[in-house]
Structures are given as C-alpha cells and as structure tokens.
C-alpha positions as CSV (number, residue, x, y, z in Angstrom):
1,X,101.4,-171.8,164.2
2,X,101.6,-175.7,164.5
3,X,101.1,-177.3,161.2
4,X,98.1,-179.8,163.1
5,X,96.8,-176.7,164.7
6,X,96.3,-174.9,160.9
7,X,95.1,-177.5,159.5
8,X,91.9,-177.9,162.2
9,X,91.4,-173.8,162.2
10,X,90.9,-174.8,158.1
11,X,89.4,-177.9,157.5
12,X,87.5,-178.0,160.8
13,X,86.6,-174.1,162.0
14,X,86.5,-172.3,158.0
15,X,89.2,-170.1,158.2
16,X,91.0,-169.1,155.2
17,X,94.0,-170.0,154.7
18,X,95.5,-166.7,153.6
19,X,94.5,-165.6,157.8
20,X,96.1,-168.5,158.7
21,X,99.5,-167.5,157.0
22,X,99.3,-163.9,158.1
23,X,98.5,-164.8,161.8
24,X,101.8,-167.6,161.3
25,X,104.4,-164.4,159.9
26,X,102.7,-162.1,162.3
27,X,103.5,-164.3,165.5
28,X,107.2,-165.2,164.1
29,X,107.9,-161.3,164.1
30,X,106.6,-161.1,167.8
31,X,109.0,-163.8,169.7
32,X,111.3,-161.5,171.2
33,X,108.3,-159.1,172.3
34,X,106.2,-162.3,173.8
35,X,109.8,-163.1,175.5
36,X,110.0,-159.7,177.3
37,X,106.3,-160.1,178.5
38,X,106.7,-164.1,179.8
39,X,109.4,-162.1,182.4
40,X,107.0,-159.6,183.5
41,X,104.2,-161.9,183.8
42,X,106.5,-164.6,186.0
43,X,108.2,-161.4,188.3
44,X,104.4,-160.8,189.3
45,X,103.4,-164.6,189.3
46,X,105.7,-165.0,191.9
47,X,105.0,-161.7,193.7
48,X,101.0,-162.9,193.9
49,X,102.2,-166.1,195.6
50,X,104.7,-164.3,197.7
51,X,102.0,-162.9,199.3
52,X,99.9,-165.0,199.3
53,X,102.7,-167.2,201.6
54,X,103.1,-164.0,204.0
55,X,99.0,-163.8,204.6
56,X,99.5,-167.2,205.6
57,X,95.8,-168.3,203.2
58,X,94.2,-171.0,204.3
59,X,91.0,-173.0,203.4
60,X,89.5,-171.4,206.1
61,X,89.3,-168.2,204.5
62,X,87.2,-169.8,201.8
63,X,84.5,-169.3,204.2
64,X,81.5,-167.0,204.1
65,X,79.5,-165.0,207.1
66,X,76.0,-163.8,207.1
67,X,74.2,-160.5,208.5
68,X,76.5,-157.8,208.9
69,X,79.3,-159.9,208.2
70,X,81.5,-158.7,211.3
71,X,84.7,-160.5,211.7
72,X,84.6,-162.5,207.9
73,X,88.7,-163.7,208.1
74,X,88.7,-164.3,204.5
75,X,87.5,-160.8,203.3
76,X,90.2,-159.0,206.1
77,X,92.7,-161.3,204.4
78,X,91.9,-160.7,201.2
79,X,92.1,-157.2,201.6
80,X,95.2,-157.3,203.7
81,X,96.2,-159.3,200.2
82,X,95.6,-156.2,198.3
83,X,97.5,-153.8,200.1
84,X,100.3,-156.1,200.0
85,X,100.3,-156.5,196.5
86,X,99.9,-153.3,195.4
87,X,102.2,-151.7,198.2
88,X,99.8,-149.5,199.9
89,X,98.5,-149.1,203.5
90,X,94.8,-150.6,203.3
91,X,92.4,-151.9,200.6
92,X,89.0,-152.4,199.9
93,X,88.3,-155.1,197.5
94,X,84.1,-156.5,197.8
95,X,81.6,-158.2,195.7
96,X,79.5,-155.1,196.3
97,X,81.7,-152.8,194.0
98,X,80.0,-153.4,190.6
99,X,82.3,-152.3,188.4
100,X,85.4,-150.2,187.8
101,X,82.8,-146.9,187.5
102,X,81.5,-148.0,190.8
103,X,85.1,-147.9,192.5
104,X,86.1,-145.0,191.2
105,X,82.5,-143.1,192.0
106,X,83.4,-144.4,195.5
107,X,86.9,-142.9,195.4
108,X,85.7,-139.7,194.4
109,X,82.6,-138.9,196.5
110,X,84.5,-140.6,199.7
111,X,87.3,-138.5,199.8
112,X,86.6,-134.8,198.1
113,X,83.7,-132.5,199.9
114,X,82.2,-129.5,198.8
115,X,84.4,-126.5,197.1
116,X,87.0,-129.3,196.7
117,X,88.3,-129.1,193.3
118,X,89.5,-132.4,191.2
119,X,91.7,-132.4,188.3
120,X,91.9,-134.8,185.5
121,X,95.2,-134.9,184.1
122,X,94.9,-137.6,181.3
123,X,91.8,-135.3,179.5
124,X,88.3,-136.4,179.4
125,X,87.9,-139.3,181.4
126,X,86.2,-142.5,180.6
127,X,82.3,-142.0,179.3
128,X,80.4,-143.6,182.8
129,X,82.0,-141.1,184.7
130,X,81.1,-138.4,182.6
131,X,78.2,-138.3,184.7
132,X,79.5,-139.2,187.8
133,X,81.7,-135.7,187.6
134,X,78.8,-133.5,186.4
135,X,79.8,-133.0,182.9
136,X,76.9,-134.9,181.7
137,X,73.4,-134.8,183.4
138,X,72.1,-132.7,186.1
139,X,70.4,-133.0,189.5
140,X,71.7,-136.9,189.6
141,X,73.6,-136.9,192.7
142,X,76.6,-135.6,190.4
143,X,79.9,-134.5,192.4
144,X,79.0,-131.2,190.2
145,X,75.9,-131.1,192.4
146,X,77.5,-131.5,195.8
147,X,79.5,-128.2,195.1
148,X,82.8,-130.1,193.5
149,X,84.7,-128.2,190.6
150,X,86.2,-130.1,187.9
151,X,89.2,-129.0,185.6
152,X,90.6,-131.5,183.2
153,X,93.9,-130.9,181.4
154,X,94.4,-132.4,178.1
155,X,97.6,-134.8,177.1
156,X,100.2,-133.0,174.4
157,X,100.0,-134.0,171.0
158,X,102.1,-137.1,171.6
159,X,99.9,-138.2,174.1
160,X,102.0,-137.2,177.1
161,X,101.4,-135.4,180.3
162,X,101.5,-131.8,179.9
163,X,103.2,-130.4,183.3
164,X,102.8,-127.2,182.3
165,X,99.1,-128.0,182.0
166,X,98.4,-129.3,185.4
167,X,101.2,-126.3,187.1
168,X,99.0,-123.7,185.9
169,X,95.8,-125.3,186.8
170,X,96.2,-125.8,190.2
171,X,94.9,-123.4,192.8
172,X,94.4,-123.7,196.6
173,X,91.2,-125.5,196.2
174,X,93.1,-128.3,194.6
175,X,92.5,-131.0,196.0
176,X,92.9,-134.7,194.1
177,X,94.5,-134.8,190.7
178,X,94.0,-137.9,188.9
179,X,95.3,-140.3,185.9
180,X,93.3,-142.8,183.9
181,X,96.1,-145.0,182.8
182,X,94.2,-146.9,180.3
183,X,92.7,-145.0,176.9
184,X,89.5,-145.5,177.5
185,X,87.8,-144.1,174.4
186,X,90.7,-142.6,173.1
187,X,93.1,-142.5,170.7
188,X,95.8,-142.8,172.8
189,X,98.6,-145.0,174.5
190,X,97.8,-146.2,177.7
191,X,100.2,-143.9,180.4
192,X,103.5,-145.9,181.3
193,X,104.6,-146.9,185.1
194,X,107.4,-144.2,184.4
195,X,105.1,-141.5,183.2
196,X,103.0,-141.9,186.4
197,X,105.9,-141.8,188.6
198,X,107.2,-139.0,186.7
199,X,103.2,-137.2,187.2
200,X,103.2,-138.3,191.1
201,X,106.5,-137.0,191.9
202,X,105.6,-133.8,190.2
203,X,102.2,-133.3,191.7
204,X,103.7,-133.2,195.3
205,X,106.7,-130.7,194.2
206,X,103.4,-128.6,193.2
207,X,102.1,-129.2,196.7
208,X,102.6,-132.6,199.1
209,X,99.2,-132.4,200.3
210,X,97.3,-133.0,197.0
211,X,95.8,-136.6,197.0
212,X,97.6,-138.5,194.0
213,X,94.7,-140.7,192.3
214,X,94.9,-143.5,189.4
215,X,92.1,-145.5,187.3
216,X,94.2,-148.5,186.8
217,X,91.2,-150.7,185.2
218,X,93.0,-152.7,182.6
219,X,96.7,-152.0,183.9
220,X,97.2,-154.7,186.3
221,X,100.0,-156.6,186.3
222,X,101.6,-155.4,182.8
223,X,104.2,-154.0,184.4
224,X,107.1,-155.0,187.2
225,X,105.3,-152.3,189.4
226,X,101.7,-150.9,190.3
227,X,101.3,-146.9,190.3
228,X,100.9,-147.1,193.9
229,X,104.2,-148.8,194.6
230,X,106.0,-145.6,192.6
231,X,104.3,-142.5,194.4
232,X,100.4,-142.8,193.8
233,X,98.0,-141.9,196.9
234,X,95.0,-144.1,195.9
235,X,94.0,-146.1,193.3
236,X,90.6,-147.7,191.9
237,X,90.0,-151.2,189.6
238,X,87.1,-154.2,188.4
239,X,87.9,-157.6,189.5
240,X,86.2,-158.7,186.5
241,X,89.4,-157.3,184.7
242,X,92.7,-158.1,185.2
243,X,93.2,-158.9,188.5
244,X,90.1,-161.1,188.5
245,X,91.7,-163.4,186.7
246,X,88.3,-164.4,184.9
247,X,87.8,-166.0,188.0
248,X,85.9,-163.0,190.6
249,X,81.7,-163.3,189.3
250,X,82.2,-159.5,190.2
251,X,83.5,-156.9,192.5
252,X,85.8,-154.4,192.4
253,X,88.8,-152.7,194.7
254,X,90.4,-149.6,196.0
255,X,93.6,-149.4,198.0
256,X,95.9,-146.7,199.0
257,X,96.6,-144.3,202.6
258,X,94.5,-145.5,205.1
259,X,93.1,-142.7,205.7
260,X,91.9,-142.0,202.3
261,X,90.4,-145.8,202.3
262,X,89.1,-145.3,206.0
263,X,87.3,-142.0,203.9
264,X,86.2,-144.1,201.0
265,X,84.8,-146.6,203.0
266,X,82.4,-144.5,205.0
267,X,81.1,-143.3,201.3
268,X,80.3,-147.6,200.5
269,X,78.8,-148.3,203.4
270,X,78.2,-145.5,206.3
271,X,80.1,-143.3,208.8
272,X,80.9,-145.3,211.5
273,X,80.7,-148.1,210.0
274,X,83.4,-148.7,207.3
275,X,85.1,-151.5,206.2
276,X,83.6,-153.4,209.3
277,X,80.3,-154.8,207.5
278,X,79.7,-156.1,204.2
279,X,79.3,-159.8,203.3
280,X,81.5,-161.5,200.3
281,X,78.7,-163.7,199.4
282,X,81.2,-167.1,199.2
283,X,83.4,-165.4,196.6
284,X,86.4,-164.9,198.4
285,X,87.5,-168.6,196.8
286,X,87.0,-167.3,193.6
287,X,88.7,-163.6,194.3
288,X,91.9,-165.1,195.6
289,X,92.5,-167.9,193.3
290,X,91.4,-165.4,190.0
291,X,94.1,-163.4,191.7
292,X,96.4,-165.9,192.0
293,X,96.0,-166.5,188.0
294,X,95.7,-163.3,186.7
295,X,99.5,-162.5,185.8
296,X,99.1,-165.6,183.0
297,X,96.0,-164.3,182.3
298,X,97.0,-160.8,181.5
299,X,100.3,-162.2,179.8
300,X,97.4,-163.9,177.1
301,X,95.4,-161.3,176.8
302,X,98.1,-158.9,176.2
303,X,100.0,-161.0,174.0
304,X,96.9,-161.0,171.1
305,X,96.9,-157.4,171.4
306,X,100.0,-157.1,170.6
307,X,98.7,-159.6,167.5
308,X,96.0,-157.5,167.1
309,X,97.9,-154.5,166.8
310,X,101.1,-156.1,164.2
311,X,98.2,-157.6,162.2
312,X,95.9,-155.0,161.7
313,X,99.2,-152.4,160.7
314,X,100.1,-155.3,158.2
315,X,97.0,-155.1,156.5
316,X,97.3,-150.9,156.4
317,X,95.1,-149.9,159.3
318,X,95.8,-147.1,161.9
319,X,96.4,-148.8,165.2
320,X,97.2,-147.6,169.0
321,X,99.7,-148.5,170.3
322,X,101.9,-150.1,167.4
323,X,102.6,-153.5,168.1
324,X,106.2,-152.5,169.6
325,X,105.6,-149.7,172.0
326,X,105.3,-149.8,175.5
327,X,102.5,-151.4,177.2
328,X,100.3,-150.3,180.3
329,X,96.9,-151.5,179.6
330,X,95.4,-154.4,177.5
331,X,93.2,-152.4,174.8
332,X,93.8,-152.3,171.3
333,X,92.4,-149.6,169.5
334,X,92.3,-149.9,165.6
335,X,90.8,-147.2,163.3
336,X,88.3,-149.2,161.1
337,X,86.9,-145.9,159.4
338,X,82.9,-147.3,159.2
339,X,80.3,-148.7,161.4
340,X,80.2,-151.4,159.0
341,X,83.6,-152.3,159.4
342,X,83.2,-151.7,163.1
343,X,80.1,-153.9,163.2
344,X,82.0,-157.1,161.4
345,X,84.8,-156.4,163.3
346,X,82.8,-157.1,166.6
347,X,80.9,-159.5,165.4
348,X,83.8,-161.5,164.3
349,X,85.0,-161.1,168.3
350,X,81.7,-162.5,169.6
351,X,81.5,-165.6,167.1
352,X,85.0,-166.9,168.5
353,X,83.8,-166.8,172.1
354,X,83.2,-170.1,174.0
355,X,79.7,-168.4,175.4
356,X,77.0,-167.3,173.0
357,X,79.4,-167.7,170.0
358,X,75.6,-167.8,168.0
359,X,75.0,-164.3,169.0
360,X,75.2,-161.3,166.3
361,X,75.5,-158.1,168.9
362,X,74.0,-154.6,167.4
363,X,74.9,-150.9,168.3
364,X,72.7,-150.4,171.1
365,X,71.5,-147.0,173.4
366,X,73.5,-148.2,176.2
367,X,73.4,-146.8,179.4
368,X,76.1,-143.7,180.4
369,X,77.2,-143.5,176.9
370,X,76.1,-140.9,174.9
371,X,76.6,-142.9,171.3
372,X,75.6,-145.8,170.4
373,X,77.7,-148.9,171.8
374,X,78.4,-152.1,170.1
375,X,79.8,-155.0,172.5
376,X,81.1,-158.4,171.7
377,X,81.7,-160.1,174.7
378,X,80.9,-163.6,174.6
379,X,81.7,-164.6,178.4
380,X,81.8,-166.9,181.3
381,X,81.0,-163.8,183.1
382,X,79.1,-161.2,181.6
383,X,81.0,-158.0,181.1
384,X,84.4,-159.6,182.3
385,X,86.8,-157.5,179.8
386,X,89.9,-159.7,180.6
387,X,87.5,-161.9,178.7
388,X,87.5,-162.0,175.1
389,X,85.7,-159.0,174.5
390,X,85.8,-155.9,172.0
391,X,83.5,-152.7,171.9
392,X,83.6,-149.4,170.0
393,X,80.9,-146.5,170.0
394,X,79.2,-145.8,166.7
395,X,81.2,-142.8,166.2
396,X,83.2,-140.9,163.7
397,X,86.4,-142.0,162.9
398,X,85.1,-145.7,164.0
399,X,87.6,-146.8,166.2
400,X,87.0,-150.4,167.6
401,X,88.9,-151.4,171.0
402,X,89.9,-155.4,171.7
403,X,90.7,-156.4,174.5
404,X,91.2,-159.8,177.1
405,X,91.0,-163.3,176.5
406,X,91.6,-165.9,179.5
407,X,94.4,-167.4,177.5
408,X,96.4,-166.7,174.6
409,X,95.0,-168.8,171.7
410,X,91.5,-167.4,172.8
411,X,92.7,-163.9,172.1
412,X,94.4,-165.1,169.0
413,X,91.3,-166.6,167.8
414,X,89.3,-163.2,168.4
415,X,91.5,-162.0,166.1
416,X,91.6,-164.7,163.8
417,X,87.7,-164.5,163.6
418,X,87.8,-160.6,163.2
419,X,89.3,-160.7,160.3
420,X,87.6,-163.6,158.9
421,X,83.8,-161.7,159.4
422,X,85.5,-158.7,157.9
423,X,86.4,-160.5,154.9
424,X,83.2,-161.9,154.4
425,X,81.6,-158.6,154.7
426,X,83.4,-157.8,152.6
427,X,84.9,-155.3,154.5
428,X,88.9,-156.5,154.0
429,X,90.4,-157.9,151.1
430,X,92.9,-161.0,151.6
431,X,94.7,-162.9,148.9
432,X,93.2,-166.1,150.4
433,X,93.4,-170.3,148.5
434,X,90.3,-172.1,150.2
C-alpha cells in the first residue's frame, strides 16, 4: 500500500495503523497469486469483446420494444451473446429473471415432469431452493408437489465429488443431475472447472441421456473456461453477479441445448410462446456493457478474497478456501465462532460501502431461510453480490461469507473496515499505534 494512500485511510478515514500494516505484508505475499488472476481476467476480457465483434453490436440494439416485445434485436442479440460466450446452443438472459433462485427454479420446473427424478451432487443445495425442491414447505407449488423425486449425494470429506455416490444413486428415473459450483452456505471450496468436467464426463459414461446441470452464480469468469464449454448440458446464473458487471439493475440467464432452453422457456413464459415475448425494459445497454466489464470486475472482487482469506488465517481464523488454493467462485467463508463477531464483522462490510455506509444491518427473519440472516450490502443495486457485500446466517459455528466489490480497493476496504469494527467490538485484538 502507497505511502499517500496509508496515510489518508489514517489521518482521514480512522484506521489503525496496525490494519494498515497487516493489509501492506498481506498484499506483498499475494503478487504472484494477483499475477496469475490479471491473465485469466484479460483471456476472458478479450473473449467478451471477441464476441461481442462477431454479433456485430451496434447502438441500435440499445433499443427497447413495447407490448409483447416481438422482434426486440437487442435482446435476440444479447442472447445470441450468451450462447457464444458461454459455448452453448441458445440462451436466455431477461430482466424478468429475478434472481439466481429464479433461474434455476426455471431450469428445474421447465425441463423435469412428473416421476422424473433430480440429483444433487454437490449435497444440500443453496437455502431458497430448499423450497423450491420440496425439502422445505408443502403444498407451494414445490417440484416435490408435482410428483418430482429428489436424491442429493453429499461431497467426501475433502469436499470432492463422490463418484461412487452419484453411480449408485442413479436409477432409470434419473433424469438431471446437478452441481452448485459455488459453497453456498457451506464450508466448502467452490467445485473447480476440472472437477466439473471430470463430473460431466462421468455422468454420461453412467448414461448419455442424463441432462448435465450447473448453478454457476458466482463462478463467472474465474476461470479460462465456463462448465458448459467442458461437457455441461445447461447452466443457470444472476446478472446482478458476476457477469453483470454491477452494471444489469437485474435479471438473470440460462443457456445450454436448445432444446432444454426451448423447454425452459415455455416454463418463463407459456407453451407456444417461448423466448418470442418478453420486453427488456431499456436494459439491454446496461446488460451488455456490465458484460463487457465484468472480467475486471470479477478480477477485483476476487482479488480481496483472496485478501480476505490470507488476512483472516494471519490473525488465526479458520478460513475457506486458503488464500492459495484454487478458485471457482468469489465467496470467502471465514469461521468467526459468535454472532457477535459475525455481527461486527458485517457491519464493518456495510460501513465501507459507497451506499448507505450509515446503516447498521441486524439478523433478520428473512425470507426462504430458515435462520436468521444478517446482510451487509451497501449497493448501487440492491442485492448485487459482485457488490461489496457479505452475509452469514445466525447459526452455529458462525461462519460469515464476503464476497464482490466493483473494484479492487473497494473489496480491500470491506476488509479493511471488517476488521476495524471487530476491533472496536472488541471482538479482535491488534497490536495497533494510533
């Protein structure tokens, strides 16, 4: 850290000076990691404009219909975009998908039917969907209620994929066996581009006809590849993750087989109709050139994880995944080991945000969690997790997840004031010269 820079986080922000050093010797032990992530982040830069070039984008497509929307140039495009990108026959990427949840509730219900069974092969997937599947709630509308089994088969003690696991679950009403590559709630490492090639490639020895599906929320552009360009069948994200570049207001995608989008598409809108209605709203400008940004975006975020992580094992923590292991989503989970230390901890995250930096957030009853949720997320968006952003639920052992940040010093910073609330909370102790 820049002697100039130091010296306004202390005189001119309050922050100790014994933070300041420990950020400074955590980011000198980092170089050669943030090296290996600047390649990945320009491969995909120049992938995104790549595209972009072979679409042919123009101003035109900044456009926006109204009514049905038939024939809107710059939501074909964009879509065609997607596919493209991500190496896959068709896409769906609208404004109308409100979340990650929403994209992959869509996947789901479009594409399994009654007696179908789905397997999860990373464990219990993320809390919202809980629901969704019909391990949570009744008579909602669940896939559980529509006649749809559910297996999940847990990851090995080291967090891998247990083949054995998913050989022996499957049965001839098999039908869709899928990954969540990020660790949700979990203490886990995010699953690997090489681990879900290794899973897809396995799943069709098992039998070709089983659909392939991936949650990628969170792993966009962390890698040289997508899990669709290495064997994957479909795949669901938010645009107000990584791909959105803190740019999309909202929205989410799905791309994969055309036939299994063709399927998914009926589910968002109605049979017959498709992919062939559905306004953008005007936010194709914004979709495209968050697109366009998000492989530096990412590149922040995921380089103050990485902080996160070093920092955090420094001062004696538990943390997943170390500092120096592979990466394939942007969350960094660190055991804190108390709500109070998980509350500080957050509320550290939301005082270094640009937007509502005065705010204190409190556990809340949050809806499709079971727990209690805290959320810092001080955004230009709300709930945009490539933002700066952490959340944990209030639950034993008090693990609290970090995540985004449209640039690197912002993430940094979320760090930065982390530990600096903890401290005053009394909740860390620092050797520290005010």
């Amino acid at each position: 850290m820049a002697e100039k820079t130091g010296e306004l986080l202390k005189e001119r922000m309050g922050i100790s000076s014994g933070i300041i050093d420990l950020i400074h010797e955590a980011e000198k032990q980092l170089e050669e990691t943030y090296k290996k992530l600047d390649d990945i982040m320009a491969y995909n830069q120049y992938k995104v404009l790549d595209v972009f070039q072979k679409c042919r984008l123009s101003d035109m497509h900044f456009g926006w219909n109204t009514g049905y929307g038939y024939n809107d140039i710059g939501r074909e495009t964009l879509e065609k975009t997607y596919a493209m990108l991500f190496g896959t026959e068709d896409a769906i990427v609208r404004p109308t998908i409100v979340n990650g949840t929403h994209a992959l509730t869509l996947t789901l219900a479009g594409v399994l039917r009654p007696d179908d069974e789905m397997i999860y092969a990373s464990g219990k997937p993320y809390d919202t969907l809980e629901e969704v599947i019909g391990i949570r709630g009744k008579n909602n509308g669940s896939l559980k209620d529509f006649g749809i089994r559910y297996k999940q088969v847990e990851l090995t003690g080291e967090g891998r994929i247990d083949f054995e696991g998913i050989k022996n679950a499957v049965n001839e009403k098999t039908k869709m066996i899928c990954l969540q590559r990020a660790t949700g709630y979990g203490w886990r490492k995010a699953i690997t581009i090489d681990e879900i090639k290794e899973w897809a490639g396995f799943v069709k020895q098992i039998r070709p006809d089983i659909i392939c599906m991936v949650d990628n929320c969170y792993g966009e552009f962390l890698d040289y590849h997508e899990p669709t360009e290495v064997g994957v069948d479909v795949m669901a994200g938010s645009l107000i993750k990584n791909p959105g570049g803190g740019l999309a207001l909202t929205g989410g995608y799905v791309v994969g087989r055309k036939d299994l989008v063709e399927q998914i598409s009926y589910r968002m809108t109605s049979q017959g109709i498709g992919k062939e209605c559905g306004l953008t709203f005007g936010q194709t400008r914004n979709m495209f050139q968050g697109l366009f940004i998000a492989p530096k975006t990412v590149n922040g975020a995921i380089k103050g994880a990485i902080l996160c992580s070093k920092v955090f094992e420094i001062l004696g923590y538990d943390v997943c995944p170390r500092y120096n292991d592979p990466r394939s989503d942007i969350i960094q989970s660190v055991k804190l080991g108390s709500p109070e230390a998980v509350i500080a901890f957050c509320q550290g995250i939301q005082a270094a945000a640009p937007v509502d930096a005065h705010v204190k957030p409190e556990p809340w009853d949050m809806p499709g969690y079971k727990e209690q949720v805290i959320m810092a997320a001080g955004a230009f968006v709300q709930g945009s997790s490539i933002e700066l952003s952490a959340d944990a639920p209030i639950r034993d052992p008090y693990i609290v997840y970090f995540q985004g940040g449209l640039t690197y010093e912002s993430s940094k910073y979320g760090v930065i004031k982390a530990l600096q609330t903890m401290m005053e909370e009394g909740q860390i102790q620092l050797t520290i010269d005010n």
